[in-house]
Biopython code that builds the backbone (N, CA, C, O; Angstrom):
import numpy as np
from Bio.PDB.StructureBuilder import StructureBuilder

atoms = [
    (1, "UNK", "N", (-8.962, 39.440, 31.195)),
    (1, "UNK", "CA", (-9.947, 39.358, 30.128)),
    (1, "UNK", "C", (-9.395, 38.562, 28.948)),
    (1, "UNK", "O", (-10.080, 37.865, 28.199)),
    (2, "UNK", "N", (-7.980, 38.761, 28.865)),
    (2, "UNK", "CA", (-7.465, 38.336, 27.686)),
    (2, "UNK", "C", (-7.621, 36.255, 27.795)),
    (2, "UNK", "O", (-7.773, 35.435, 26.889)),
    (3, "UNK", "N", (-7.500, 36.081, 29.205)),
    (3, "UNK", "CA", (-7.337, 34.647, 29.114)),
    (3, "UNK", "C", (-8.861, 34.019, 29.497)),
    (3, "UNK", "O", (-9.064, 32.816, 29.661)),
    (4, "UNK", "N", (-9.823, 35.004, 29.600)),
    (4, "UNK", "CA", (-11.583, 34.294, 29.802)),
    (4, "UNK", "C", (-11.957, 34.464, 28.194)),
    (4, "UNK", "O", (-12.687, 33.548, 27.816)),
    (5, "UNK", "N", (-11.591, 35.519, 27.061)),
    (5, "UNK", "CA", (-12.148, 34.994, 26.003)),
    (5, "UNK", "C", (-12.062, 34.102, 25.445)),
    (5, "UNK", "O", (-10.850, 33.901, 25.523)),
    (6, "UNK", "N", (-12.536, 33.171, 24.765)),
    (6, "UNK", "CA", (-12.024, 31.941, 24.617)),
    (6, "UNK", "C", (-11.403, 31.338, 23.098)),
    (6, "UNK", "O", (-10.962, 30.229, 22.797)),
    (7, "UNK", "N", (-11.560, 32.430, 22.413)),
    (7, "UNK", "CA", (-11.083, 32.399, 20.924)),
    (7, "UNK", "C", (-9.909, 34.155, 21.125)),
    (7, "UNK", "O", (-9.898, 35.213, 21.753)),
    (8, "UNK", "N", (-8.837, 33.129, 19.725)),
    (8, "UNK", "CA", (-7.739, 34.501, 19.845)),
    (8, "UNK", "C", (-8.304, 35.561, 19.169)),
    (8, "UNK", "O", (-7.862, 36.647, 19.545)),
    (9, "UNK", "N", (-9.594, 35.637, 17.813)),
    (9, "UNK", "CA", (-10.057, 36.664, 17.286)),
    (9, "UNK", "C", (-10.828, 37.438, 18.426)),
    (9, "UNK", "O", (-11.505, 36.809, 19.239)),
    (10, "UNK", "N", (-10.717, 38.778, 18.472)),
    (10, "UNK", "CA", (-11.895, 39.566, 19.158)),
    (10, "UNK", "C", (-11.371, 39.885, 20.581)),
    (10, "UNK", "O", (-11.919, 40.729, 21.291)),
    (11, "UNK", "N", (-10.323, 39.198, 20.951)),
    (11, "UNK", "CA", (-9.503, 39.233, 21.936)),
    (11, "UNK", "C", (-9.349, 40.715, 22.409)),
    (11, "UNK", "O", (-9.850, 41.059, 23.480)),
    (12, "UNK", "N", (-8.504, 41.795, 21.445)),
    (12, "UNK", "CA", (-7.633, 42.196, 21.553)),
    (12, "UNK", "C", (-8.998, 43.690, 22.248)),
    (12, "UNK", "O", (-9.157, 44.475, 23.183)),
    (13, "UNK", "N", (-9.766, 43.138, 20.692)),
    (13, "UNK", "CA", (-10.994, 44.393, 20.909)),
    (13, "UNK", "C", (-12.180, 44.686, 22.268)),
    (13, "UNK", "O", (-12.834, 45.670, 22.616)),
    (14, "UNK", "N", (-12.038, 43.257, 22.782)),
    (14, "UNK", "CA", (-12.715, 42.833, 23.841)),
    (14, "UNK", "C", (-12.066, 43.440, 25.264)),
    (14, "UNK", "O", (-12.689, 43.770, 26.273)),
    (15, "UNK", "N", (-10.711, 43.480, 25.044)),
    (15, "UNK", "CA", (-10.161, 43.375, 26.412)),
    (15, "UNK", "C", (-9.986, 45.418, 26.189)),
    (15, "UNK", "O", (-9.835, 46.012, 27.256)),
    (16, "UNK", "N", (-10.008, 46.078, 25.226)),
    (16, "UNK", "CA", (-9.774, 47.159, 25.474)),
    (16, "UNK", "C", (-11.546, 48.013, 25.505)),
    (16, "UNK", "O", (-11.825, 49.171, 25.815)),
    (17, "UNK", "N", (-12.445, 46.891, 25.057)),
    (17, "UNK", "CA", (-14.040, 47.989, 25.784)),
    (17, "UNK", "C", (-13.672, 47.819, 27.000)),
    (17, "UNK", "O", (-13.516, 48.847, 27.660)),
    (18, "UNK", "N", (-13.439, 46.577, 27.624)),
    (18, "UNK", "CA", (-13.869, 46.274, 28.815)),
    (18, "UNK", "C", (-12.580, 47.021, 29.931)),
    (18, "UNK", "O", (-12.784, 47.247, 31.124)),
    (19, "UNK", "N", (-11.027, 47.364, 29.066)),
    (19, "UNK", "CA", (-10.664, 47.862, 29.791)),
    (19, "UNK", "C", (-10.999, 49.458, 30.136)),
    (19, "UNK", "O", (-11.130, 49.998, 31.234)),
    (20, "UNK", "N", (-11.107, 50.126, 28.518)),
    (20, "UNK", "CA", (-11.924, 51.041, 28.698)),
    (20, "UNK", "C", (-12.916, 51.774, 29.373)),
    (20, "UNK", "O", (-12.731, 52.930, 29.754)),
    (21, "UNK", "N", (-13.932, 51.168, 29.533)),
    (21, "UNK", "CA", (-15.151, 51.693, 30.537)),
    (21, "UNK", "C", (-14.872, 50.569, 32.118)),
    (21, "UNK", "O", (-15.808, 50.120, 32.780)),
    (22, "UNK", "N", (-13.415, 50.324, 32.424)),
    (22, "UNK", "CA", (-13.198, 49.903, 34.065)),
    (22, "UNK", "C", (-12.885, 51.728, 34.384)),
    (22, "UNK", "O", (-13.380, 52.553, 35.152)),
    (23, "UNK", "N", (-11.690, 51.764, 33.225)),
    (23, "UNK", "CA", (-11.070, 52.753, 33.542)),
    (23, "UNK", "C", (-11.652, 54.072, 33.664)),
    (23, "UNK", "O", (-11.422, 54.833, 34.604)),
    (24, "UNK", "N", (-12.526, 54.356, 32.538)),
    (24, "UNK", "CA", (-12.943, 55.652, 32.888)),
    (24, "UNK", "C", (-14.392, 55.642, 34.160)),
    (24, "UNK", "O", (-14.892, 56.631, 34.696)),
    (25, "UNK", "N", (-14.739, 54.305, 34.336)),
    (25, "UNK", "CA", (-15.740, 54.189, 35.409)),
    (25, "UNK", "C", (-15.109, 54.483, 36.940)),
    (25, "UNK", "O", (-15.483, 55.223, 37.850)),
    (26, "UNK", "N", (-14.058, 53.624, 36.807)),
    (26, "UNK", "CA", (-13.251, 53.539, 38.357)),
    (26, "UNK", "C", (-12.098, 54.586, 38.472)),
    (26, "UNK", "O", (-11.825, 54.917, 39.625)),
    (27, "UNK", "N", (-11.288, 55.234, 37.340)),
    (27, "UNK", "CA", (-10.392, 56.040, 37.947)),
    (27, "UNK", "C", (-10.773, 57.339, 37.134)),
    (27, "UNK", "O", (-10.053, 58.323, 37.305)),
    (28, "UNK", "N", (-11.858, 57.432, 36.252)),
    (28, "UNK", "CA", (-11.960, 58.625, 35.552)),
    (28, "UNK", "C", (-10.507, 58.900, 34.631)),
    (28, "UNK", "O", (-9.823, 59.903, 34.836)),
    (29, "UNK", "N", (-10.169, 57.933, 33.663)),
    (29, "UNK", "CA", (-9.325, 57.788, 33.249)),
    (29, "UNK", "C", (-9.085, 56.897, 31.787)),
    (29, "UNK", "O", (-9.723, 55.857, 31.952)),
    (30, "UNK", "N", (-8.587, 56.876, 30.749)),
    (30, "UNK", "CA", (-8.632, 56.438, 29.594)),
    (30, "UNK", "C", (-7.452, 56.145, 28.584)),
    (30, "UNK", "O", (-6.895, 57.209, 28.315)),
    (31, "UNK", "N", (-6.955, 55.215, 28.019)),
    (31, "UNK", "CA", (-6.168, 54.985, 27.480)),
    (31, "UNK", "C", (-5.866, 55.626, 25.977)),
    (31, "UNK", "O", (-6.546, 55.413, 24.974)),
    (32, "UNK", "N", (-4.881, 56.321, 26.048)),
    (32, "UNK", "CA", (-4.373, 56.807, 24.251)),
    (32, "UNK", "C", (-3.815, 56.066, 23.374)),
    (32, "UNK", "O", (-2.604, 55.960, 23.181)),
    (33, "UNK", "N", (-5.014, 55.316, 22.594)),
    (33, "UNK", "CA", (-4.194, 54.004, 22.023)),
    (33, "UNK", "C", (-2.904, 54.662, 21.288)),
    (33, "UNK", "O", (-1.806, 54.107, 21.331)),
    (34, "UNK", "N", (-3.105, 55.785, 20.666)),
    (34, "UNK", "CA", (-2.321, 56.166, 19.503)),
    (34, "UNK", "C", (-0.839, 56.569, 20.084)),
    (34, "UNK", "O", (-0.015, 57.118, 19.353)),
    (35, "UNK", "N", (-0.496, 56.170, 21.819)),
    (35, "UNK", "CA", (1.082, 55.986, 22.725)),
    (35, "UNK", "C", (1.348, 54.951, 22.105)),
    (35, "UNK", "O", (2.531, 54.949, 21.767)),
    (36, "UNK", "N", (0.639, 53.801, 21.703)),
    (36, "UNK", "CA", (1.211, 52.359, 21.870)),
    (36, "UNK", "C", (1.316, 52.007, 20.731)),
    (36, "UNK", "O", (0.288, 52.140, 20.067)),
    (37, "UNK", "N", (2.866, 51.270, 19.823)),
    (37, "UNK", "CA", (2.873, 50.957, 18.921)),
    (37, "UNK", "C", (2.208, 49.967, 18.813)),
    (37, "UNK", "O", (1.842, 49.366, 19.823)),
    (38, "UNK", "N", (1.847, 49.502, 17.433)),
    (38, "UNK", "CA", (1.060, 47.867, 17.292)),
    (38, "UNK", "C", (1.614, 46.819, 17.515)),
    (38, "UNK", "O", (0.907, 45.833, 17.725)),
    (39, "UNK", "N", (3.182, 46.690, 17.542)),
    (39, "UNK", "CA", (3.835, 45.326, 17.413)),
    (39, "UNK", "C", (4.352, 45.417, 19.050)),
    (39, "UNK", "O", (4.755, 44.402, 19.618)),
    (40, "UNK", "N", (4.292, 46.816, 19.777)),
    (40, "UNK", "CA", (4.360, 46.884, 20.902)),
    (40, "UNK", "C", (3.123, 45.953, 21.612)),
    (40, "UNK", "O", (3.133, 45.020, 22.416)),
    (41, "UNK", "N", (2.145, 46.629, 20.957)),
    (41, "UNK", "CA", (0.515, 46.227, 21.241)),
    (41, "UNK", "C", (0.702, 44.745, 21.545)),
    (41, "UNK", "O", (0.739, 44.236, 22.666)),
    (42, "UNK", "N", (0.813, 44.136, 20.367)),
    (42, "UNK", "CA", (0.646, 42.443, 20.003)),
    (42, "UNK", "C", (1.234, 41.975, 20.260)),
    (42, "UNK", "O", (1.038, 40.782, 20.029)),
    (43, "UNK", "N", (2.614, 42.342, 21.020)),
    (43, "UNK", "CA", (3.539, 41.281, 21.532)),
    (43, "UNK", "C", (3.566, 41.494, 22.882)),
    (43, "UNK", "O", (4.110, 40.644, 23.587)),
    (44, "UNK", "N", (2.953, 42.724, 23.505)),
    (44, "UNK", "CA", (2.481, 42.415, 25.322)),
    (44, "UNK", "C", (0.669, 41.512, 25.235)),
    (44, "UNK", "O", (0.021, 41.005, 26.151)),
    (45, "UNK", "N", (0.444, 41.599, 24.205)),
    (45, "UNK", "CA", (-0.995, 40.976, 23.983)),
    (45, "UNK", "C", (-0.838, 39.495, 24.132)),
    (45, "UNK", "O", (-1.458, 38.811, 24.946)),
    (46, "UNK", "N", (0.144, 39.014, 23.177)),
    (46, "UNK", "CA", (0.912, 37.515, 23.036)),
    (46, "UNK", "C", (1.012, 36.917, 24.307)),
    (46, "UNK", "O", (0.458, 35.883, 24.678)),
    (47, "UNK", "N", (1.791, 37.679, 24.964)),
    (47, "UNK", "CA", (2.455, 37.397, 26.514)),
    (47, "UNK", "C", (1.870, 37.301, 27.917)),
    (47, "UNK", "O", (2.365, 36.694, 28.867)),
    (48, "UNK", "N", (0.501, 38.145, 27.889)),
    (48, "UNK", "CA", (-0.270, 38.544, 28.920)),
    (48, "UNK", "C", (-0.935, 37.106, 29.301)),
    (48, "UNK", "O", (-1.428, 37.006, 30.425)),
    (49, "UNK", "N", (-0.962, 36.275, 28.645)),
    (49, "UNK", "CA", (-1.847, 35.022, 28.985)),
    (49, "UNK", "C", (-1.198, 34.793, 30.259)),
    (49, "UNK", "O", (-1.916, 34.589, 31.238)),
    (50, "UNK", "N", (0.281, 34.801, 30.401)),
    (50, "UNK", "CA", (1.472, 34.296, 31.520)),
    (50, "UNK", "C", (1.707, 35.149, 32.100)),
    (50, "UNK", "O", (1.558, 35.194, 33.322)),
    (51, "UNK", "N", (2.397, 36.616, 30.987)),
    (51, "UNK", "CA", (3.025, 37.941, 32.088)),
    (51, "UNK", "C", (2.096, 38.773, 31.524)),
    (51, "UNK", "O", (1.898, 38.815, 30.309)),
    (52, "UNK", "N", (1.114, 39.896, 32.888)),
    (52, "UNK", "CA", (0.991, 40.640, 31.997)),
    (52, "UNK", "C", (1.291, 42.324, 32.293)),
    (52, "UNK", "O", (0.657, 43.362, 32.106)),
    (53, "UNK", "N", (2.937, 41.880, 32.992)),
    (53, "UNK", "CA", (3.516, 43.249, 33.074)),
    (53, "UNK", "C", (3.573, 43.822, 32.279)),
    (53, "UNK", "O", (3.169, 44.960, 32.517)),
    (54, "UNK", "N", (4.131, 43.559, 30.594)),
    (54, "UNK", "CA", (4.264, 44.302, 29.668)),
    (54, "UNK", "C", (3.412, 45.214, 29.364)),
    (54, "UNK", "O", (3.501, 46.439, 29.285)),
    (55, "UNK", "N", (2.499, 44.413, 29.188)),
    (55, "UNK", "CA", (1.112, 45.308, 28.865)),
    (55, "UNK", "C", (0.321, 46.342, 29.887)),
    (55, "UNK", "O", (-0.451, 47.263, 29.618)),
    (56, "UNK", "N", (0.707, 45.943, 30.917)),
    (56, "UNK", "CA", (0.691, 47.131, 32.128)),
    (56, "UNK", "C", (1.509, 48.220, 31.950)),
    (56, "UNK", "O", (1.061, 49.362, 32.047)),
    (57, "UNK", "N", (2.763, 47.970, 31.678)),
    (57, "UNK", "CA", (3.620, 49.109, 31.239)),
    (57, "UNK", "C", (3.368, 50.027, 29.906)),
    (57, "UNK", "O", (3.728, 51.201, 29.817)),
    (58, "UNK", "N", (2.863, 49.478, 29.148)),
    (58, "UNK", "CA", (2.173, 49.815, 28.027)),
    (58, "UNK", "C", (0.860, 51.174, 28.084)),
    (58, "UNK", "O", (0.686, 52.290, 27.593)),
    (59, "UNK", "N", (0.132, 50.195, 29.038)),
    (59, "UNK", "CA", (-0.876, 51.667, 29.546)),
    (59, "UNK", "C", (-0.491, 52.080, 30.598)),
    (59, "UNK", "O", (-1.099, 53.108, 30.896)),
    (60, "UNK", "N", (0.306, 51.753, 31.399)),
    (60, "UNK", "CA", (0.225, 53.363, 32.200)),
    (60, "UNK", "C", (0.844, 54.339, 31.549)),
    (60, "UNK", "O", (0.748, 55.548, 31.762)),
    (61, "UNK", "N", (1.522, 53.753, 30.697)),
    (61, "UNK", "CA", (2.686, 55.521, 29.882)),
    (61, "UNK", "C", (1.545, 56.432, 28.801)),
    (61, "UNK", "O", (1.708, 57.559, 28.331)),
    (62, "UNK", "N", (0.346, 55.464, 28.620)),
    (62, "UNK", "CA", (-0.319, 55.902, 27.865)),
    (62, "UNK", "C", (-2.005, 56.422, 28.241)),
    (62, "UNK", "O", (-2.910, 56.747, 27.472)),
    (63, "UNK", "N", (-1.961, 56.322, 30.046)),
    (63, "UNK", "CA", (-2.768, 56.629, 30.395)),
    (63, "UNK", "C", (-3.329, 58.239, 30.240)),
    (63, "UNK", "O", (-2.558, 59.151, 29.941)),
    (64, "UNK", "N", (-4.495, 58.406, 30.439)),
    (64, "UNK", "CA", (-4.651, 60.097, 30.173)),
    (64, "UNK", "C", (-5.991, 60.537, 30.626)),
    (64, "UNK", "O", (-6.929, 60.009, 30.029)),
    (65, "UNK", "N", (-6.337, 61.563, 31.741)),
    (65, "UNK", "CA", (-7.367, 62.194, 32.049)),
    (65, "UNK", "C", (-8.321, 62.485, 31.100)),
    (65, "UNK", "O", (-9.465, 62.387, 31.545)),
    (66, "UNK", "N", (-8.252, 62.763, 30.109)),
    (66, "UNK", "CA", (-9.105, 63.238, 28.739)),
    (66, "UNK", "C", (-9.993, 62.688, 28.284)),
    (66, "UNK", "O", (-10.186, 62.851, 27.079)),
    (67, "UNK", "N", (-11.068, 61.649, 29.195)),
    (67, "UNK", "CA", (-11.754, 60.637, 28.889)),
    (67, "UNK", "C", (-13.224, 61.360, 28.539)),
    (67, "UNK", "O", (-14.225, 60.679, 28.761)),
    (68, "UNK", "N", (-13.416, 62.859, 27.941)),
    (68, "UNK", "CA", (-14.745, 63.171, 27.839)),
    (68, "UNK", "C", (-14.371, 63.789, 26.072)),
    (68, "UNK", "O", (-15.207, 63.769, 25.169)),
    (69, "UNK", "N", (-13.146, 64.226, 25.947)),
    (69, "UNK", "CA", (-12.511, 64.156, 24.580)),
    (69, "UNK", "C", (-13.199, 62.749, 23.178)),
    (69, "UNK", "O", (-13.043, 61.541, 22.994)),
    (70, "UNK", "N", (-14.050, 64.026, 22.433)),
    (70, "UNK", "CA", (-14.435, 63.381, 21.362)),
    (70, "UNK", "C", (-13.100, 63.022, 20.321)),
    (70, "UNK", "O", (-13.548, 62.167, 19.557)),
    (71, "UNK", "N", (-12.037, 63.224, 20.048)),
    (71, "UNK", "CA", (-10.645, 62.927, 19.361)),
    (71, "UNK", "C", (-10.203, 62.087, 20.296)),
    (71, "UNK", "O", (-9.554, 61.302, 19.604)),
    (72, "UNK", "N", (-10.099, 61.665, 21.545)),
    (72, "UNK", "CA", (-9.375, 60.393, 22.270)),
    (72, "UNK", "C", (-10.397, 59.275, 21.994)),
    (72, "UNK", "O", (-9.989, 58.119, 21.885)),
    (73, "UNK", "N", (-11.943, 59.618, 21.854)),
    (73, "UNK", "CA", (-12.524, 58.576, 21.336)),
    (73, "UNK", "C", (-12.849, 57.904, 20.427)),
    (73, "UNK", "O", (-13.434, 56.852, 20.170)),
    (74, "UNK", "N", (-12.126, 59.090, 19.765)),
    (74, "UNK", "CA", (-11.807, 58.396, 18.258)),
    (74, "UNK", "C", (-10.536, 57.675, 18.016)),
    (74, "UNK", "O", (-10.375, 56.787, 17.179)),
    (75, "UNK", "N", (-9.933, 57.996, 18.573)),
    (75, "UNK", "CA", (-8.242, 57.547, 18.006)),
    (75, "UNK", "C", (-8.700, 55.929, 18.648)),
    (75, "UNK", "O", (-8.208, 54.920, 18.145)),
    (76, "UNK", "N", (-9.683, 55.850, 19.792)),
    (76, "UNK", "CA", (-9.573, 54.663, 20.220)),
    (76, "UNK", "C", (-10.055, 53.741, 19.110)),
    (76, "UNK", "O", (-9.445, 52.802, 18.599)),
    (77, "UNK", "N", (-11.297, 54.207, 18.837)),
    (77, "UNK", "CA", (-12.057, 53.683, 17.546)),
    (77, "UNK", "C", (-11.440, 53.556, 16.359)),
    (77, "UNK", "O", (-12.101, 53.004, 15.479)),
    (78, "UNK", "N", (-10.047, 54.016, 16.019)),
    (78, "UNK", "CA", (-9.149, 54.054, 14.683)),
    (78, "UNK", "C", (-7.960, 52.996, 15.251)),
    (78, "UNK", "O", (-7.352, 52.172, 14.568)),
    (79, "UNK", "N", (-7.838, 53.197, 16.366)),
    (79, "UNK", "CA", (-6.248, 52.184, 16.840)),
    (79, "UNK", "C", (-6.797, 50.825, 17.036)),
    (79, "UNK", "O", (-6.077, 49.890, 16.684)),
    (80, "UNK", "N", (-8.278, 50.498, 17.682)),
    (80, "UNK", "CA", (-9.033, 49.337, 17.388)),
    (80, "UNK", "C", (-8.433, 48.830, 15.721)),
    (80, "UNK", "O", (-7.324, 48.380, 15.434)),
    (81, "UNK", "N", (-9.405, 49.051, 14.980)),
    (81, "UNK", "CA", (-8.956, 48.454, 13.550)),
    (81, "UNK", "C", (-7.478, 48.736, 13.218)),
    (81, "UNK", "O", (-7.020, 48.303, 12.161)),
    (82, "UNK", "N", (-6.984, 49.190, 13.766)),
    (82, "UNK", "CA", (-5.306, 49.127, 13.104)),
    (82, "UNK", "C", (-4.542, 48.105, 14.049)),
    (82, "UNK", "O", (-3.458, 47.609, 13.742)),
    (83, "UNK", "N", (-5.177, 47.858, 15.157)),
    (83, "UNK", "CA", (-4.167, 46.671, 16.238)),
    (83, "UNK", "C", (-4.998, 45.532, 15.111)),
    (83, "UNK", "O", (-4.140, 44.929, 14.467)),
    (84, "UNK", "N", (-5.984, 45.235, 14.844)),
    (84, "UNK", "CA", (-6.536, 44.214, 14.177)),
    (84, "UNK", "C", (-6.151, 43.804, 12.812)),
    (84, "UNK", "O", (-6.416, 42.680, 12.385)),
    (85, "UNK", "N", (-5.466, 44.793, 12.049)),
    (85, "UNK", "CA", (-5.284, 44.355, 10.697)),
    (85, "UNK", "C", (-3.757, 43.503, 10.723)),
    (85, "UNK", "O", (-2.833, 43.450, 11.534)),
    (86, "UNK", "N", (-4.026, 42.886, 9.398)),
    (86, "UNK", "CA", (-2.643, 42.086, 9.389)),
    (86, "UNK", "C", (-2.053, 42.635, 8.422)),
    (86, "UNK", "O", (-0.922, 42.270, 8.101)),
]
sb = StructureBuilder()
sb.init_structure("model")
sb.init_model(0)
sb.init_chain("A")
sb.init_seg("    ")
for serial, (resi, resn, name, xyz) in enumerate(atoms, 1):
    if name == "N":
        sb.init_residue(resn, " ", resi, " ")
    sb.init_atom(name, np.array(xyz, "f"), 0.0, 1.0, " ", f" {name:<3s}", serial, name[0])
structure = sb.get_structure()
């Protein structure tokens, strides 16, 4: 996803709806943004165009069953604008 958007803004937010609802569609499963530091975030984000092991490693440590959790859907909605700010 990261290398079909075609601008670097919106990137980051794009690739985590869309990873979002793969995940809780196909494995019943959801990411805790609030595992992943930001500079962790943005520098497997940077890289993924080429590798995107990092960022694989990134969510699986931060993967989590809890995908009906109104607080995991928030933290997603709060770690959104905090991977985005400069």
């Amino acid at each position: 996803m990261n290398k079909a958007h075609p601008f670097m803004e919106g990137n980051g937010r794009s690739t985590r709806i869309w990873l979002g609802l793969i995940l809780k569609k196909q494995l019943q499963r959801c990411v805790d943004w609030s595992q992943i530091s930001k500079t962790n975030y943005m520098n497997a984000m940077i890289i993924s165009a080429v590798d995107s092991s990092e960022l694989l490693k990134l969510i699986k440590y931060a993967i989590t069953k809890d995908i009906n959790s109104r607080e995991m859907y928030m933290k997603g909605i709060d770690y959104s604008y905090y991977y985005e700010e400069n």
